[in-house]
N, C-alpha and C positions, 0 to 999 in steps of 0.2 A: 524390471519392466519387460525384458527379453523374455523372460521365461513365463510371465505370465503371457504376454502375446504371443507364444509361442505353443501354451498353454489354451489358448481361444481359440486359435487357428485350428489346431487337433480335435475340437471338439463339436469345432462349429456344424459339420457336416451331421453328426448325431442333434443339435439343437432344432437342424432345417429340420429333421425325417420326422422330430418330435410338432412340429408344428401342425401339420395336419390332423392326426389323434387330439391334439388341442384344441384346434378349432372344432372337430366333430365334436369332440365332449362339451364345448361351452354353446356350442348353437341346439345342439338336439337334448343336454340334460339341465346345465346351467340357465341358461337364458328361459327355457320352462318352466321353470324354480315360479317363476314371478306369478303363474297361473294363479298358484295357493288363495292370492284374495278371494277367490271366489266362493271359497268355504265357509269364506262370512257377510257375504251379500247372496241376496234374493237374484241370482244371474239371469238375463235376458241376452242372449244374443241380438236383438234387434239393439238394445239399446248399449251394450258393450261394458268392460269394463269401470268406466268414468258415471254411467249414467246408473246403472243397476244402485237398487235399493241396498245398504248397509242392515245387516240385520244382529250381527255380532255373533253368538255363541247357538243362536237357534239350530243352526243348522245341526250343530252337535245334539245338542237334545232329542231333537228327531231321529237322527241316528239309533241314537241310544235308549228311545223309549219303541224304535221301531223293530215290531217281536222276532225278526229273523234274524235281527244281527248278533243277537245272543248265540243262538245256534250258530253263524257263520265263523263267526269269531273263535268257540270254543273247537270248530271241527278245524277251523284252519291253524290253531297252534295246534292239537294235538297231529296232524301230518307231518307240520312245519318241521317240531319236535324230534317224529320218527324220522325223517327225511335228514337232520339235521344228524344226527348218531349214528344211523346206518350209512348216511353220504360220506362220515369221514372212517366208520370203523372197518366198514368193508374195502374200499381201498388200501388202508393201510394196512390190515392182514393179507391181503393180496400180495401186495408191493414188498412185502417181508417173505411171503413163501415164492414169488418168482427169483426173489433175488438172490433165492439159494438155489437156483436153478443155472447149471455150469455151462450148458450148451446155448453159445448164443445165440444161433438159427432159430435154436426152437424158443427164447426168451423172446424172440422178435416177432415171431408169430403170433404169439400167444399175446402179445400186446397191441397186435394188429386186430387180432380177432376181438378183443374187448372194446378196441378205440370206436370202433364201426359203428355202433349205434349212437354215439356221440352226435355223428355228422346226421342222422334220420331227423326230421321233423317229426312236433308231438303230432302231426294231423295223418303222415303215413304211420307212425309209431303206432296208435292208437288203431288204425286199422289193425295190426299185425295183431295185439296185444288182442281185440274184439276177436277174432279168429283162435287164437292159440285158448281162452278161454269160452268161446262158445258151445252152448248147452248141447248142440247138435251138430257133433263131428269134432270138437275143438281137440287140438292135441291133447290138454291137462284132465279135459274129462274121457278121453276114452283109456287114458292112465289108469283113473280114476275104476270104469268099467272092467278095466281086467284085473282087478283084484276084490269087485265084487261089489262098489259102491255107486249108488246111484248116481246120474248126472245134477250137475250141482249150475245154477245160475248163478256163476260170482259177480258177473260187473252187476245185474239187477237183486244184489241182494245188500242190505246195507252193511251187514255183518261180515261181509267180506270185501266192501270199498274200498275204506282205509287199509284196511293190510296189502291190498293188488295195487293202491294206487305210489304206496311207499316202496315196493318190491320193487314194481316197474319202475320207477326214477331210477331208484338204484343202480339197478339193469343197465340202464340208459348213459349212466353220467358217472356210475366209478372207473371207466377206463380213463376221463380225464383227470383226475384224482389219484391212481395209479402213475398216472407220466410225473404228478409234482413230484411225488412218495419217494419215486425211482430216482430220479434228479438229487432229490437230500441226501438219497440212501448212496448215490454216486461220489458225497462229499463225505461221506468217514473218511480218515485217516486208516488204511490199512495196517500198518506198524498199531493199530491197535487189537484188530484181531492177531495178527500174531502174539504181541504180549499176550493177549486172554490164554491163547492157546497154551502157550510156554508155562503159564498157571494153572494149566490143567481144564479150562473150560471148555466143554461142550458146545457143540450147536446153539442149544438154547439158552446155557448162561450169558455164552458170547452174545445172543439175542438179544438177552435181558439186561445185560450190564453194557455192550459196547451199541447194537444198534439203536434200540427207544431212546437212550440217553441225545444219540448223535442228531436223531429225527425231532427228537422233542420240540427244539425252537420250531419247527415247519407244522407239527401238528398242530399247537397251539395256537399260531399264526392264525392256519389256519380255521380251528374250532371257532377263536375268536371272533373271526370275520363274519361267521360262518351263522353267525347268533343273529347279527342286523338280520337275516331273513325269516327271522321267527314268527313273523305275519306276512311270509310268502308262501304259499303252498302248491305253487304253479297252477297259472290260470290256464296255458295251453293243456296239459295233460288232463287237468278236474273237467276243461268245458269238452273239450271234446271225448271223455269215458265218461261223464254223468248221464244221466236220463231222469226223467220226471219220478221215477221209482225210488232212487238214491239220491232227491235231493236229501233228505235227513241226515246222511253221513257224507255227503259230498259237496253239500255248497259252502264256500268259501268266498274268504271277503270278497274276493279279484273277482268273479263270476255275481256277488250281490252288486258289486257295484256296477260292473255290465247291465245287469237287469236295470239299475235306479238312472245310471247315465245314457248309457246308448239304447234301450228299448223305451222306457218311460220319458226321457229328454229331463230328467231331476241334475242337471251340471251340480248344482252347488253342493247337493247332500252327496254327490258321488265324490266331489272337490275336496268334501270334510273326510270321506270314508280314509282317502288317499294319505292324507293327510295326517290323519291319526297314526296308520300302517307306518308313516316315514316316523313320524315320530317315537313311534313307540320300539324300532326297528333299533336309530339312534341309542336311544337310552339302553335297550341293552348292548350296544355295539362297546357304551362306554362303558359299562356293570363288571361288562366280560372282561374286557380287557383291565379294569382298574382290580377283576378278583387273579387275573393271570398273571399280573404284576407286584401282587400281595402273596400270593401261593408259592407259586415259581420267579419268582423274578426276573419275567420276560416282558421287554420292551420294544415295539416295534419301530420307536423313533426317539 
C-alpha cells in the first residue's frame, strides 16, 4: 500500500496539468459530438433541437443527389491523398539527410528555418504564396521569364491548383514533421551503427538496414493516423487560394459545406456533410491500422 501511495503522490502533479487539456477537449470537441442529430432533422434554430422535424436519412440523399458534391468530394480526396504522401514523405527524407549533418550550429538552423512557416496563419500564408505566384511580378514567374517562358497564371488556372495547393502545405507543415522524425531518429541505439560499420556498411546500407528499420514504428504511427484526414483537404488554405475561376479543381467538402451552412443557413445538410467526413475518416483510421497490424505487425495499443 506504501508504495502505491507513494506511487500516487509522484504522479499526482502530472494528473493536475493533464486536467485542463481534459476539460478543453471534452467541452470544445466531445460535448459537440451531440450536435450530429441534426443531420437527421429538418433543423430550425427558432425551434431547437427538441422541436425540429425528424426526417431521418433525407438529408443524406440530398447530399448526394446534390451535383457538386460529386465534384467536391472526388477533388478533396485526391488533395487529401497528395497531402497525405508528400506530408509524410518529404519530412522523413529531410529528417534522414539532416541527421547526417555533423555540425550542430548549422542542424539547428536549418531546423529553425523550416519550423517558421509552421507558426504563419493560412490567411498571411496565402498572401505570400498569391505574391510569390502572381502573373505580374511574382517571383516563380519572372524565373519562368528568364529562361524564356511566358507568365503563367497558377492560382487561376485549374491545372495548376491541385499541385500549388499540395506544395504549399508541404512547404508549410514538414518542418513539424521533421522535429517528430528527428526525435525517433534520436532514439536508435548507436552500438548499432557502429556494428553496421565494423560489417562493412556504408552510409546508405547503414540507412537502409539500421535507420528505416529503427524509424519504422513512428512512420507508420504516423501514416496511420494520418489516413482519418482523407476527407480533410484544408479548408483554411482551399478558401482563402480559391476564386470563382478554380472552383472546379478547388472546392472541397469544407468550403461546400460553408457555402450550404454558413451562407445559405442549410444547418442540417451541412450537419450530414460533417458527418459523413467523420465517418468516413474513422473507417479508414481503423482499415489502416488493422492493414499495419496484418503487414508489419504494429500496434499502437
Amino acid at each position: 500500500m506504501n508504495v502505491k501511495k507513494k506511487k500516487k503522490k509522484k504522479y499526482l502533479a502530472f494528473h493536475l496539468m493533464l486536467l485542463l487539456p481534459v476539460l478543453f477537449l471534452v467541452v470544445y470537441s466531445y460535448i459537440p459530438m451531440g450536435g450530429f442529430i441534426i443531420a437527421f432533422q429538418d433543423f430550425k434554430p427558432i425551434k431547437g433541437f427538441l422541436k425540429s422535424e425528424w426526417v431521418g436519412l433525407d438529408n443524406f440523399m440530398t447530399i448526394f443527389k446534390n451535383p457538386f458534391f460529386g465534384r467536391a468530394l472526388i477533388n478533396t480526396v485526391i488533395i487529401a491523398f497528395w497531402k497525405i504522401i508528400f506530408g509524410q514523405l518529404v519530412p522523413l527524407v529531410f529528417s534522414i539527410l539532416l541527421n547526417e549533418v555533423a555540425h550542430a550550429g548549422r542542424k539547428r538552423v536549418a531546423q529553425t528555418i523550416i519550423y517558421m512557416p509552421y507558426f504563419i496563419s493560412w490567411v498571411l500564408m496565402s498572401g505570400i504564396i498569391i505574391e510569390i505566384f502572381s502573373p505580374s511580378g511574382g517571383a516563380v514567374n519572372r524565373l519562368l521569364e528568364l529562361v524564356g517562358i511566358e507568365p503563367i497564371f497558377f492560382l487561376g488556372s485549374n491545372a495548376w491548383f491541385k499541385p500549388i495547393i499540395v506544395a504549399t502545405d508541404v512547404w508549410k507543415r514538414f518542418g513539424w514533421g521533421t522535429i517528430i522524425y528527428m526525435a525517433a531518429l534520436s532514439g536508435i541505439d548507436l552500438n548499432l551503427y557502429e556494428a553496421a560499420m565494423l560489417d562493412g556498411a556504408g552510409r546508405w546500407k547503414q540507412t537502409l538496414h539500421v535507420t528505416l528499420p529503427g524509424i519504422a514504428p513512428t512512420v507508420i504511427m504516423l501514416l496511420t493516423l494520418s489516413f482519418g484526414d482523407i476527407l480533410n483537404a484544408g479548408f483554411d488554405q482551399v478558401y482563402n487560394l480559391m476564386s470563382g475561376v478554380t472552383m472546379e479543381a478547388g472546392d472541397i467538402l469544407d468550403t461546400l459545406v460553408y457555402r450550404l451552412g454558413i451562407e445559405q443557413g442549410q444547418y442540417s445538410i451541412s450537419t450530414a456533410v460533417g458527418l459523413f467526413k467523420s465517418m468516413v475518416g474513422m473507417m479508414f483510421v481503423l482499415l489502416s491500422y488493422k492493414l499495419a497490424h496484418k503487414i508489419t505487425g504494429y500496434r499502437a495499443f
